[in-house]
N, C-alpha and C positions, 0 to 999 in steps of 0.2 A: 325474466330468466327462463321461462317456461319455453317461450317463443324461442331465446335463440336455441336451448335445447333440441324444441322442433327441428328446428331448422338444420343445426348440424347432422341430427338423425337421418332427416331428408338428403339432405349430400352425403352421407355417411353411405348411405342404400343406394343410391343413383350412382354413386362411383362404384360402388361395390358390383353394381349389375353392370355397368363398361364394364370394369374388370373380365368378369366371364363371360360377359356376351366375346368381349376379344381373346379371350383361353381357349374359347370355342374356334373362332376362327381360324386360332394359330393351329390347334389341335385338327380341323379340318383339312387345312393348306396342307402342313407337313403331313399327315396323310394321305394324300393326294397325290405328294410328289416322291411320297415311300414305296406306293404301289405303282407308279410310272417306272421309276425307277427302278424297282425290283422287276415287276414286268420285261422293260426294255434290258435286262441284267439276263434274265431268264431265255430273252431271242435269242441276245447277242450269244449265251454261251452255246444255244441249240448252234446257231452258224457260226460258231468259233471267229467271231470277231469280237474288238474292241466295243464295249458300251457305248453308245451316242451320250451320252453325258455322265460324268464323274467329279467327285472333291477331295480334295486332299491338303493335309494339314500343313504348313511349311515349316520344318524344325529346324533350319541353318540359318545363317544368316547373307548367302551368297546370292543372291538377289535384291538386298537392300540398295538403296532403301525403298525402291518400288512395292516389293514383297517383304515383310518383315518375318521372324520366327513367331510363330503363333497363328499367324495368317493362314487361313483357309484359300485355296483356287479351285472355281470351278472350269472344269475343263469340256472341250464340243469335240468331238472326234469328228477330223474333218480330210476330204480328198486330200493328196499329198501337192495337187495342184495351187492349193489353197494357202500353202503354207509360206510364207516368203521373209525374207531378210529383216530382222526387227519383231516380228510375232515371240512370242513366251511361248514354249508350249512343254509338256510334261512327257519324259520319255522314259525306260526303261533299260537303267545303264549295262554295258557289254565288260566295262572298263574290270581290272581282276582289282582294284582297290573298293570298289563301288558295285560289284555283281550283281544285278536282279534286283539294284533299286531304282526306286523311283523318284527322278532328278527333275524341276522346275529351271528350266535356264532359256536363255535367249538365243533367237538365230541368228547368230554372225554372218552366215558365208553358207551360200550353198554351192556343191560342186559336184561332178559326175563323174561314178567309179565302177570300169568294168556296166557300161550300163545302166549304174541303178542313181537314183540321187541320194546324195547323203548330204547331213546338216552338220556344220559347222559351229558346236556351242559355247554358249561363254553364260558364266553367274554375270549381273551387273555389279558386284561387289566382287568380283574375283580378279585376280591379276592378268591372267592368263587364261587360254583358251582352253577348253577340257579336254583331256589325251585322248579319248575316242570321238572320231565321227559315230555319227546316227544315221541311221539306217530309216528309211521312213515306215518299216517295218514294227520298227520300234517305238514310233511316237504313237501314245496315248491320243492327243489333242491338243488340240489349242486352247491359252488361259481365255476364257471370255467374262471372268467374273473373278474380283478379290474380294473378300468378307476379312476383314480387319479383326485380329484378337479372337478370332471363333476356335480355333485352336485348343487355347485356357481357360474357356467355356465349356470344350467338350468334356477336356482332364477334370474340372471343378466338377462336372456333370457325371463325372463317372466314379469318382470319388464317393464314399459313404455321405461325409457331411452334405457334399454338393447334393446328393441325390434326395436328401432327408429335407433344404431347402427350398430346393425347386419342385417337390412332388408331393411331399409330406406333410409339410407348412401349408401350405394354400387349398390342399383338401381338407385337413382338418379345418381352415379357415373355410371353410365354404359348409362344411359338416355342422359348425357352433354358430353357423349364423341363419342356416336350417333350423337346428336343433330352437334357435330365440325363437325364430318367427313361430314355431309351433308351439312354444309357450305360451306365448304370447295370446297365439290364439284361443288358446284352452284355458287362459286367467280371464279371456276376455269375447265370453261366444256369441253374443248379443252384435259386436263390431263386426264380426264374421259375417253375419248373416245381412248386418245392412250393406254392407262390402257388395257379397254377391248380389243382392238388389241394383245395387247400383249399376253392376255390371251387365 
């Protein structure tokens, strides 16, 4: 009985140090790509252009079932040369129903007006084609990444409860498992010291 005790303790620890050795990680990454990002946030507004990379949450459902509501897209801000018939790409509507939002839809039709190009867009869940052309003034980027349900992740995350179990739960979990090992040691200071021998 002693042994499998052991033994669960042992995997008890070992999983417990994955765990953080990867909290660590994730915690590194996503800051790494906070301050790229805010950096590259910060160029772009000195030159008054569009970010080189942006995300944004999908709340309709006029893209299904490619993009779902909930769905996350990351978007590349990309030359207008770039952009061609069948690309997703995220624009900033003109339309007076839709003013000053920002729409995920596909490129139907591109065509030339007075000079400039404009895109022709359509939801892949929508009937019909959307009342405004696009101005390539207007488009954000091109989609080059979906994250599925990241969405009701964020909302959970921004929530009280959400924030109390992703932040709150697992430092106090990391606090009381601190807190043993140093009991531990201090019931047991003889173990200590052969420990650091060892080492």
């Amino acid at each position: 009985m002693k042994k499998i005790f052991e033994e669960l303790k042992w995997l008890f620890n070992y999983m417990t140090n994955i765990i953080m050795y990867a909290i660590i990680v994730i915690f590194v990454l996503v800051g790494i790509v906070l301050v790229a990002y805010f950096v590259d946030s910060k160029r772009s507004m000195a030159n008054r252009e569009i970010p080189l990379y942006g995300a944004y949450v999908i709340l309709t459902g006029s893209m299904e079932p490619i993009i779902k509501p909930g769905d996350a897209v990351v978007i590349r801000r990309v030359p207008e040369d770039e952009i061609a018939v069948g690309d997703v790409v995220t624009y900033r509507s003109t339309d007076s129903s839709y003013y000053g939002i920002l729409i995920t839809h596909r490129v139907v039709n591109i065509q030339e007006e007075n000079g400039n190009k404009v895109y022709v867009m359509k939801g892949d869940h929508n009937p019909t084609v959307d009342r405004s052309s696009v101005l390539s003034s207007q488009v954000y980027g091109k989609v080059v990444m979906r994250i599925p349900k990241i969405g009701y992740l964020k909302s959970f995350l921004a929530s009280s409860y959400g924030w109390i179990i992703a932040v709150v739960v697992p430092s106090l979990g990391i606090i009381i498992y601190d807190v043993m090992k140093l009991v531990k040691k201090i019931g047991n200071p003889d173990k200590g010291k052969v420990m650091e021998i060892e080492k």
